[in-house]
C-alpha positions in Angstrom: 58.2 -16.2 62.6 60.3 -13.6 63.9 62.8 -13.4 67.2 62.8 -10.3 69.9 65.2 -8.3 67.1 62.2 -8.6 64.3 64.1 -10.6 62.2 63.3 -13.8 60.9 63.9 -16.5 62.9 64.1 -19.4 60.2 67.3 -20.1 57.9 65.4 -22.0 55.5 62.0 -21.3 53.7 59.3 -23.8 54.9 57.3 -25.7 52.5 53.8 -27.3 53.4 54.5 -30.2 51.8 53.1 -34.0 52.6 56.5 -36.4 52.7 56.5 -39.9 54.0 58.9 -40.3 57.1 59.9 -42.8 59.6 60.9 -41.4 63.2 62.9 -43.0 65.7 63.6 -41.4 69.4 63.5 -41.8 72.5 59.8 -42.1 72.6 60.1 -45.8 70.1 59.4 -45.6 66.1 56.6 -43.7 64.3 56.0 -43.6 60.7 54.1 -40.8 59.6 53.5 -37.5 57.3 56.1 -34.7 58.3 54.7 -31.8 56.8 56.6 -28.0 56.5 59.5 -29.4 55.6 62.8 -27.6 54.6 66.5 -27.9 54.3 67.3 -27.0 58.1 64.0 -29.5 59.2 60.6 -30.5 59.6 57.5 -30.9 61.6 56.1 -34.5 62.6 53.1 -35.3 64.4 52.1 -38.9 66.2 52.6 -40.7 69.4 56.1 -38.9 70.4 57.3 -38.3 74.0 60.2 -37.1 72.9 61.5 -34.0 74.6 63.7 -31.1 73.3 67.1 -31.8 72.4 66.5 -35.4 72.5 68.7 -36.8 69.4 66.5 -38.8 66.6 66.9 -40.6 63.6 64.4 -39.7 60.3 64.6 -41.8 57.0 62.4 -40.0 54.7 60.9 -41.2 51.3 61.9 -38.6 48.5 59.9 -38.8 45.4 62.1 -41.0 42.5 64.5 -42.7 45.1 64.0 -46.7 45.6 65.3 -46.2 49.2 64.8 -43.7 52.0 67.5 -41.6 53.2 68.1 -41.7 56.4 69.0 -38.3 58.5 69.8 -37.6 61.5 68.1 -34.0 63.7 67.7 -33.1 66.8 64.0 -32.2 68.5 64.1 -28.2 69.1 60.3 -27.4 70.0 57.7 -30.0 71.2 53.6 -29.1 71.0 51.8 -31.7 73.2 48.4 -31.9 72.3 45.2 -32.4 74.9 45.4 -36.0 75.3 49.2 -36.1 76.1 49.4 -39.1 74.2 50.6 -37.2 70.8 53.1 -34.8 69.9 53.8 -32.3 66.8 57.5 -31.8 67.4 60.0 -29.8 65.3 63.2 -31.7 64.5 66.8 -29.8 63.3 68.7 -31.7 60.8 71.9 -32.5 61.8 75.3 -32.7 59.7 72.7 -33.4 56.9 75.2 -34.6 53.8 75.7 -31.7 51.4 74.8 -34.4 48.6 71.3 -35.4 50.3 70.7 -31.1 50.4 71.1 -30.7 47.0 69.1 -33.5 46.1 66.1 -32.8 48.7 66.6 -28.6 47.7 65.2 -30.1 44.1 62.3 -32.1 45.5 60.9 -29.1 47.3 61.7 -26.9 44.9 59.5 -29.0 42.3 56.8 -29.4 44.8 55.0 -32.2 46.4 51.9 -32.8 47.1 50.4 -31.5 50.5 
């Protein structure tokens, strides 16, 4: 993706990856897949009626932790599909933990399954 100057728009390289995450907005509490996924975000589809810049609160299952981690991000696009009743949104990661970067940097650098 690229903004009016031709450059590219993303920070981060996306990867289509399949990563158990739990959502919680304004719209109530999903769980679901988020899928291109990368250190500045990720994409999330379900029943969301969350709108941009609404705040939100992920906790996302990384491959070889017990726990999830919990994040926080910010919704900065919304895609509402025909029935209105879903979403795909695009969430921002906000003040993610440099720790929690290095350590998610590895997962999608290793891959996981899509």
């Amino acid at each position: 993706m690229t903004i009016g100057t031709g450059k590219p728009f993303r920070k981060h390289k996306r990867h289509e990856v399949a990563l158990r995450v739990r959502y919680a907005g304004a719209s109530g509490k999903v769980a679901g897949i988020a899928g291109n996924v990368s250190l500045g975000g990720l994409r999330i589809s379900g029943p969301i009626s969350d709108t941009v810049g609404d705040k939100v609160e992920l906790s996302l299952s990384l491959p070889h932790l017990p726990e999830p981690v919990r994040v926080r991000g910010e919704v900065v696009w919304v895609e509402r599909d025909k029935d209105a009743e879903t979403a795909t949104v695009g969430v921002r990661f906000v003040d993610l933990d440099p720790n929690l970067s290095v350590m998610l940097g590895h997962v999608l650098r290793s891959g996981l399954p899509t």
